[in-house]
PLY file of the C-alpha trace (Angstrom):
ply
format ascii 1.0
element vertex 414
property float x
property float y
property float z
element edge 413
property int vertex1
property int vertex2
end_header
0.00 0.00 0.00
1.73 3.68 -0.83
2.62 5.65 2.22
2.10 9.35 1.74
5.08 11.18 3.60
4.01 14.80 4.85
6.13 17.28 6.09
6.32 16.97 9.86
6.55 19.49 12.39
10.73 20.09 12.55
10.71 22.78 15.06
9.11 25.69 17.58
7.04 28.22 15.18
8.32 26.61 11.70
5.28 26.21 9.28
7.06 26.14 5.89
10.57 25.03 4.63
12.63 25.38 1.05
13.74 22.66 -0.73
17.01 22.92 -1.11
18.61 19.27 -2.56
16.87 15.94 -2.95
18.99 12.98 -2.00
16.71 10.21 -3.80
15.20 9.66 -6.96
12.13 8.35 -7.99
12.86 4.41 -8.45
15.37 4.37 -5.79
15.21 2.22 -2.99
15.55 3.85 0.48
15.83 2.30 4.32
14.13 3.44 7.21
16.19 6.82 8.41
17.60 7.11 4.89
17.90 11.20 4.57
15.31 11.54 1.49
15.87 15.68 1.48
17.47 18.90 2.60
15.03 21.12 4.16
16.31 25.04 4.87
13.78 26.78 7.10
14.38 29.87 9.37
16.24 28.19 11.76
18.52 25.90 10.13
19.03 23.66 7.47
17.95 19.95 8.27
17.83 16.80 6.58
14.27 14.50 6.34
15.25 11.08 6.86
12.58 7.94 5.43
9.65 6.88 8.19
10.34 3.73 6.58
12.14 1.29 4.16
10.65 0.84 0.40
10.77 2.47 -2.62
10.08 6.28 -3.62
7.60 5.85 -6.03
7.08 9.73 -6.15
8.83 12.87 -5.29
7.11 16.18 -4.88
8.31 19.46 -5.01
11.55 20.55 -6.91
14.84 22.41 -5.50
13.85 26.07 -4.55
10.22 25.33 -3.50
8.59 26.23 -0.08
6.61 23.24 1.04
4.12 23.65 3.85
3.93 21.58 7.04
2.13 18.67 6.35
2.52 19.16 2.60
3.15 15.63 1.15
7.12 15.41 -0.05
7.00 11.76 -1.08
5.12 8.89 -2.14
6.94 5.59 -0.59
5.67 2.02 -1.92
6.47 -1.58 -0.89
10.02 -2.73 -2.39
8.08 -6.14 -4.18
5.27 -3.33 -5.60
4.33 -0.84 -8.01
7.39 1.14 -8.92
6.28 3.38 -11.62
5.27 6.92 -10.87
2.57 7.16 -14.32
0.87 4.17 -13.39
0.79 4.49 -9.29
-0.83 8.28 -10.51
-3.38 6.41 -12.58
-4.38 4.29 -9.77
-4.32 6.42 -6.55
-4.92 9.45 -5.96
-1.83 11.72 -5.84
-1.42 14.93 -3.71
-0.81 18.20 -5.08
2.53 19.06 -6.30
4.12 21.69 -3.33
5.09 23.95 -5.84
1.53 24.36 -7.68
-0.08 27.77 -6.43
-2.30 29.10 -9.41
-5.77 28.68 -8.54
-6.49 27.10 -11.95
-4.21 24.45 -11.32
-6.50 23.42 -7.62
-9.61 23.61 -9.34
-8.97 22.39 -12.76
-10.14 18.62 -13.50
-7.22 16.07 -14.39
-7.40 14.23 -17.77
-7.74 10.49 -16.58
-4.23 8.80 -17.37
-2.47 11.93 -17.06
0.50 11.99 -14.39
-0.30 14.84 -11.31
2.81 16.64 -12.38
1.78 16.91 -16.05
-1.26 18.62 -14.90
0.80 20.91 -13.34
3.36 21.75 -15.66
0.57 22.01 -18.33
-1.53 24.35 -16.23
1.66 26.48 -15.47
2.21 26.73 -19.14
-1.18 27.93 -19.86
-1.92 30.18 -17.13
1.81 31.91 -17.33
2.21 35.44 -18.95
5.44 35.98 -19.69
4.89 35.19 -23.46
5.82 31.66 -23.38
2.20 29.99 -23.02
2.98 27.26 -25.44
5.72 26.35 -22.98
6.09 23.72 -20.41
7.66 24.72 -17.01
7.00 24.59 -13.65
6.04 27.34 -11.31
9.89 26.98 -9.68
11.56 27.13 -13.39
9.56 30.16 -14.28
10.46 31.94 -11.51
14.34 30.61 -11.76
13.91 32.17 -15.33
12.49 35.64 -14.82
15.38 35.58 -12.17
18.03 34.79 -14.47
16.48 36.77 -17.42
15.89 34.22 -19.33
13.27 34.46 -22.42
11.02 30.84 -22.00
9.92 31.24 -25.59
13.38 30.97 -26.83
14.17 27.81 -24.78
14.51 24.00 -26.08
12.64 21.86 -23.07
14.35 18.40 -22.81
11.99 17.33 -19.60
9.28 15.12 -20.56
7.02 15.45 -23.10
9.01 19.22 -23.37
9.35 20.47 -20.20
12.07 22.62 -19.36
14.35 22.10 -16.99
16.36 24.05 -14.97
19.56 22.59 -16.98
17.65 23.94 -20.14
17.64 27.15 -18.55
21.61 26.94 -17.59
22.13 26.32 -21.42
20.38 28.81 -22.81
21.67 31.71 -20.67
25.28 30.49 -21.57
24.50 29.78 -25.15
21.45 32.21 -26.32
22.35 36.33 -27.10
18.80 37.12 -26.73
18.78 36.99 -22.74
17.68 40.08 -21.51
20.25 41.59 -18.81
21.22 45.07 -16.93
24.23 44.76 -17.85
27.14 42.55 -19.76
28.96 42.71 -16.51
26.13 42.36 -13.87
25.27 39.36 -11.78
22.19 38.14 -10.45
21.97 35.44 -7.38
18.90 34.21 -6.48
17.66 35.89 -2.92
16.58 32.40 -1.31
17.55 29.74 1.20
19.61 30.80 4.37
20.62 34.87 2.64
16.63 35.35 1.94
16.29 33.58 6.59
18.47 36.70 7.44
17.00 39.06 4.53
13.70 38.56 6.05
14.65 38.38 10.24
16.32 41.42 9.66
13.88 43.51 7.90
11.19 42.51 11.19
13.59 43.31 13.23
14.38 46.89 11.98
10.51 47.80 11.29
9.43 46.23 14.73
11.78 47.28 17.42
12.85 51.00 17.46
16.92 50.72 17.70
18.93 52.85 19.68
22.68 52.29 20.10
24.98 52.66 23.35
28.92 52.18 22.89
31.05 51.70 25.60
35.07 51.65 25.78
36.95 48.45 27.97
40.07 48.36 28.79
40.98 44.69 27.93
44.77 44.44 29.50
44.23 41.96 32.29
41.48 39.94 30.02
44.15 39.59 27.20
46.78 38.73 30.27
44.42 36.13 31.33
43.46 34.49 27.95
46.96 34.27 27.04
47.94 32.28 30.59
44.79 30.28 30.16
46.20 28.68 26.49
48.29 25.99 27.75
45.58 25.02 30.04
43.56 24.61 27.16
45.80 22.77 25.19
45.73 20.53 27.94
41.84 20.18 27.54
41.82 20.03 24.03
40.01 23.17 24.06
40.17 26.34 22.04
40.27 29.35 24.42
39.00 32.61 22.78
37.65 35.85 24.80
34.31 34.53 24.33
33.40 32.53 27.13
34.72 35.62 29.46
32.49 38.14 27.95
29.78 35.40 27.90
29.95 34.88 31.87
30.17 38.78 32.13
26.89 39.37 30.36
24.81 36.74 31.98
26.19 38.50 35.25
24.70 41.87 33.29
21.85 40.21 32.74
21.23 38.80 35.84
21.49 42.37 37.28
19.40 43.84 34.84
16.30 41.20 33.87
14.85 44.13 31.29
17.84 43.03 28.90
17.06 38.94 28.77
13.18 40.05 27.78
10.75 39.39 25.18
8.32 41.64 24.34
4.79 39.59 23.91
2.98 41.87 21.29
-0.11 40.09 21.49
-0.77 40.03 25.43
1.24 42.91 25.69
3.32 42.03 28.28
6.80 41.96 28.64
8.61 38.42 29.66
11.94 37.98 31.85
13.23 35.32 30.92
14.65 33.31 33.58
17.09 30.86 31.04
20.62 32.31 29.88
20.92 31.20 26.31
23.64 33.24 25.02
23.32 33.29 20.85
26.63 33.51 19.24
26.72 34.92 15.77
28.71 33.20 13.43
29.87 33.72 9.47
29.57 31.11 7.04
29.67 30.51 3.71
26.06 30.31 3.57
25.28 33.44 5.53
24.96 34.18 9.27
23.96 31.90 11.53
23.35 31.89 15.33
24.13 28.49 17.73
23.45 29.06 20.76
25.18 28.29 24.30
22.39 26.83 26.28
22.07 27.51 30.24
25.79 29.77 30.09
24.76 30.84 34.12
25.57 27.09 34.62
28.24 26.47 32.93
31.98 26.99 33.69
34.29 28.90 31.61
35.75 25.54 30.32
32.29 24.29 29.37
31.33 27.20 27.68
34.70 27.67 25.46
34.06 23.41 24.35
30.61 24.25 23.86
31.24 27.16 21.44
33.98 25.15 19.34
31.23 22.59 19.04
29.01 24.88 17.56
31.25 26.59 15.06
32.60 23.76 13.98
28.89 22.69 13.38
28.31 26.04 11.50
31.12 26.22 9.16
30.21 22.20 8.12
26.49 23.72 7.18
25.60 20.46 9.70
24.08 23.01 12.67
21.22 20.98 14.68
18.26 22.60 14.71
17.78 22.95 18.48
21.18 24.16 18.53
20.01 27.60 16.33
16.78 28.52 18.68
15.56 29.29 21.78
18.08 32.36 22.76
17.53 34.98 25.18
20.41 37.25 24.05
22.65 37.66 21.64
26.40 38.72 21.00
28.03 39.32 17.73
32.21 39.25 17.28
33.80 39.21 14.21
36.90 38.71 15.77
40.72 40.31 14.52
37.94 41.87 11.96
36.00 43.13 13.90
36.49 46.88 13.17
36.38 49.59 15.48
32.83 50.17 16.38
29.49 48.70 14.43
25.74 49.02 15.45
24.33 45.36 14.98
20.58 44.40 14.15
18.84 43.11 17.24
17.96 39.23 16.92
14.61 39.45 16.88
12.28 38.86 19.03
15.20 39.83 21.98
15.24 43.25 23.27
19.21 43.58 22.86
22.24 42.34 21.19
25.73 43.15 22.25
28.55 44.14 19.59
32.50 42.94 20.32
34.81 44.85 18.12
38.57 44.48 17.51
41.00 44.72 20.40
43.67 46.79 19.90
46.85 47.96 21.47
47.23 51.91 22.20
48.49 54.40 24.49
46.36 55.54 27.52
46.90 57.68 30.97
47.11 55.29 33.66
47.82 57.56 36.93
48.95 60.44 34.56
51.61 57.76 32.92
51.33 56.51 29.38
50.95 52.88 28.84
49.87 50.46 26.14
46.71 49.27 26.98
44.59 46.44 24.73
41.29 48.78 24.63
37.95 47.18 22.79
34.69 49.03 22.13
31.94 46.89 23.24
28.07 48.24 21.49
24.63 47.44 22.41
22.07 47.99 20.54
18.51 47.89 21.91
14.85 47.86 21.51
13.23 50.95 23.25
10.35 49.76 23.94
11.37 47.36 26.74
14.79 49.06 27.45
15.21 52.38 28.31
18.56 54.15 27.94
19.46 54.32 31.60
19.10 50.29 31.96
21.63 49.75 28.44
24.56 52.50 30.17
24.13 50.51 33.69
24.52 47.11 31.80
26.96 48.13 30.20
28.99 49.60 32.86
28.91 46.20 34.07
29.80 44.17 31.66
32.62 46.67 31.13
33.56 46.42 35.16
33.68 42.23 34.72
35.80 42.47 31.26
38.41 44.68 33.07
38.45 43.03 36.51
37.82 39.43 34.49
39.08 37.79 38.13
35.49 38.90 39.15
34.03 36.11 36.79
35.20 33.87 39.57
33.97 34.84 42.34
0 1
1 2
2 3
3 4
4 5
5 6
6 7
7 8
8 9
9 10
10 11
11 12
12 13
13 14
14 15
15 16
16 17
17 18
18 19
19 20
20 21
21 22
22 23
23 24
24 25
25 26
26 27
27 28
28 29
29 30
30 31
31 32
32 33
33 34
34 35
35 36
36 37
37 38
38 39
39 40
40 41
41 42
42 43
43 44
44 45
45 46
46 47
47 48
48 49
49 50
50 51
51 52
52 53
53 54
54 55
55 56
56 57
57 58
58 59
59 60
60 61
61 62
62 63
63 64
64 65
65 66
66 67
67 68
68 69
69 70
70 71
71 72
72 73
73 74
74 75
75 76
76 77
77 78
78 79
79 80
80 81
81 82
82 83
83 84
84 85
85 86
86 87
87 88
88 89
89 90
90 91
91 92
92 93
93 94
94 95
95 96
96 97
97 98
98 99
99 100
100 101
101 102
102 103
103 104
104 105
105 106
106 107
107 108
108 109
109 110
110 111
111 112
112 113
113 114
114 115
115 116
116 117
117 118
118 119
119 120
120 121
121 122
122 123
123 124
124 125
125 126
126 127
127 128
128 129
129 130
130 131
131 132
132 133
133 134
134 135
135 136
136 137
137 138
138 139
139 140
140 141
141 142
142 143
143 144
144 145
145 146
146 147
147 148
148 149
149 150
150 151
151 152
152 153
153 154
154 155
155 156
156 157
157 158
158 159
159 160
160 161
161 162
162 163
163 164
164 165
165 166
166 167
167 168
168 169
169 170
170 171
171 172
172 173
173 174
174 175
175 176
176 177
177 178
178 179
179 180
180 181
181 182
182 183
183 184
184 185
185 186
186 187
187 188
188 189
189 190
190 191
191 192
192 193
193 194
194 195
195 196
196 197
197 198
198 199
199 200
200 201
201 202
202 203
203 204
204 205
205 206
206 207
207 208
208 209
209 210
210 211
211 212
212 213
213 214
214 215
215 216
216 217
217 218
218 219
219 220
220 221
221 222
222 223
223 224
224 225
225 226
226 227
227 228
228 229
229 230
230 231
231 232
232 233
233 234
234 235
235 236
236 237
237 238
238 239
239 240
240 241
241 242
242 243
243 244
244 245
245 246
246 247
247 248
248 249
249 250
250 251
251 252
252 253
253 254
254 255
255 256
256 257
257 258
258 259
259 260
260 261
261 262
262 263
263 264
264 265
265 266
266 267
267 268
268 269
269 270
270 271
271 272
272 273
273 274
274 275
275 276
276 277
277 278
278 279
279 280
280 281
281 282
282 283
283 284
284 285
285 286
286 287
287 288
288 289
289 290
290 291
291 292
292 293
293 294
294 295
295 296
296 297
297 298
298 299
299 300
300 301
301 302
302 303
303 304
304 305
305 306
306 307
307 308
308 309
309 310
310 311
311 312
312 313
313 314
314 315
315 316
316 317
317 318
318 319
319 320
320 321
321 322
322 323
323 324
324 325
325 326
326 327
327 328
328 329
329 330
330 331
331 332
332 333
333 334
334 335
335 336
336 337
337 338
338 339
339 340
340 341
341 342
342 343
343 344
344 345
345 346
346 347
347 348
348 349
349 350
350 351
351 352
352 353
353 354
354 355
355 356
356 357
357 358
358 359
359 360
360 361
361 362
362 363
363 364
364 365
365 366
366 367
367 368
368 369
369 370
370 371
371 372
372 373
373 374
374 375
375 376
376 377
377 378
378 379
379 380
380 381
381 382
382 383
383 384
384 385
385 386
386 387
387 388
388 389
389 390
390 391
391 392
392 393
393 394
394 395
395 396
396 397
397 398
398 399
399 400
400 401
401 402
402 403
403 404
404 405
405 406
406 407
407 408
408 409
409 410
410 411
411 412
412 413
């Protein structure tokens, strides 16, 4: 009997994913826990493994289309059964492919003996009106075109019974003169997957929470003296010491003194949450774009812990193999880009916190220390904040602390 495979639920508050690479074929033969697909949604990219062993009899959905929770991905059948995708569409009842959205193709009636997906691709020809209504293409390739430039009427389909693919399309913007561009020069990228996550977070996040920015100077000598002591310790641990895990302990001390910081603001009820958990987001660059793991329950966890916890996760990151509950649930966030960090930058609050806190480069320069000139390693630290849950006197007074912990980092201890 053909299993149906839906969507599940993959996470808090996700109700849609992007396909983003198919690991089977139709015909294959898969095991129970066999990773059928890549799913991207606005948390993390995570792969769908089999509910059980047998043989995918029908895929649904192509690279670059958002499929719905509970949206059916894949049609599995017994491994002694019906293999063919044409004749198990004859038979049963298929559902509708995730990438179908014209009305015309929901209410239209299919010919009998005619595939699901033809329907679709036939319908998406016909309804389309871009000039290319004798084509056939699916909803994704269209839009893959119009992104690319790419004239439909001008393109050789070598998909079934004509269909263009997305190959097609690769081929004809390399090969055809008549593609309509800006510029000679100019490229266009697709805005989807992971850069269209952050394109979208951070456009809420800048029309939702009124910004203000508060920049503080810390005087790093003693932390840098400490870190570098604290390497061969590490080496010994097999861990990877950075100044993270000491400005993570000083801002869950911040934000322990200051609850308005680790808040929420609950739009709907209109109340504002404390949150009484300390998980510390850590921003981190990939190739794919920005991501955020997150250091779970940091008040608990010793400087040690924290530092293993962070390589963990960055390692994770870079690998584009992040865990899904390892990129939610944080109460606050900090953002470093390290020895490139820059002098001083006003970061985009990780929505739906009320604050995120900025580390910028450390550098070495001369200051007044009892009216002598030393060195000092100083580091601008910037926070900025969502005013209508923190006002400006509670972002200077956390501050000011996290400042006091950074430059007294012995403090951490105690």
């Amino acid at each position: 009997m053909p299993f149906e495979f839906k969507l599940p639920d993959i996470g808090e508050g996700v109700v849609e994913g992007e396909i983003i690479n198919w690991l089977v074929k139709e015909g294959d033969a898969v095991h129970e826990d066999q990773p059928l697909l890549e799913i991207m949604t606005d948390k993390a990219t995570v792969e769908i493994p089999s509910p059980r062993a047998g043989v995918i009899m029908r895929r649904i959905g192509n690279e670059g289309d958002l499929v719905k929770v509970g949206a059916t991905l894949v049609v599995i059948g017994e491994k002694d059964g019906e293999t063919s995708p044409v004749a198990h569409s004859r038979e049963t009842p298929t559902p509708q492919a995730a990438d179908s959205t014209s009305p015309r193709s929901e209410s239209r009636a299919q010919p009998q003996g005619e595939s699901k997906e033809a329907s679709v691709q036939t319908v998406a020809a016909e309804a389309s009106g871009d000039g290319s209504e004798r084509k056939l293409a699916t909803p994704a390739t269209r839009r893959r075109a119009r992104e690319m430039g790419v004239d439909l009427s001008i393109v050789t389909g070598t998909g079934p019974q004509g269909r263009i693919t997305r190959e097609d399309l690769e081929a004809a913007a390399t090969e055809d003169k008549r593609i309509s561009a800006p510029a000679a020069a100019d490229e266009r990228i697709p805005l989807k997957g992971l850069r269209k996550r952050i394109a979208d977070k951070m456009v809420r996040s800048k029309q939702t929470a009124p910004h203000y920015s508060f920049v503080e100077e810390v005087d790093v000598t003693s932390l840098v003296q400490l870190r570098n002591e604290a390497e061969t310790l590490a080496k010994e641990k097999h861990v990877k010491i950075t100044y993270l895990p000491f400005i993570i302990k000083a801002v869950v001390a911040g934000l322990k003194k200051y609850p308005p910081m680790n808040a929420i603001l609950d739009e709907q009820a209109q109340e504002i949450v404390l949150r009484k958990q300390y998980h510390i987001g850590v921003a981190a660059a990939t190739d794919q774009g920005l991501v955020v793991p997150v250091v779970k329950g940091a008040d608990a966890k010793t400087i040690w812990e924290i530092a293993a916890e962070i390589q963990r996760l960055a390692e994770d990151a870079r690998r584009g193999k992040s865990k899904l509950e390892d990129l939610q649930g944080s109460t606050f966030t900090i953002t470093s880009l390290g020895p490139l960090g820059g002098i001083l930058a006003t970061p985009i609050i990780n929505y739906p916190e009320v604050a995120i806190l900025g580390v910028h480069k450390i550098r070495l320069i001369p200051r007044y220390i009892d009216d002598a000139l030393q060195p000092r390693h100083m580091m601008y630290i910037s926070l900025s904040l969502d005013h209508r849950v923190v006002d400006g006197v509670i972002g200077a007074h956390f501050a000011a602390e996290v400042k006091r912990l950074l430059e007294s980092p012995a403090l951490l201890f105690l």
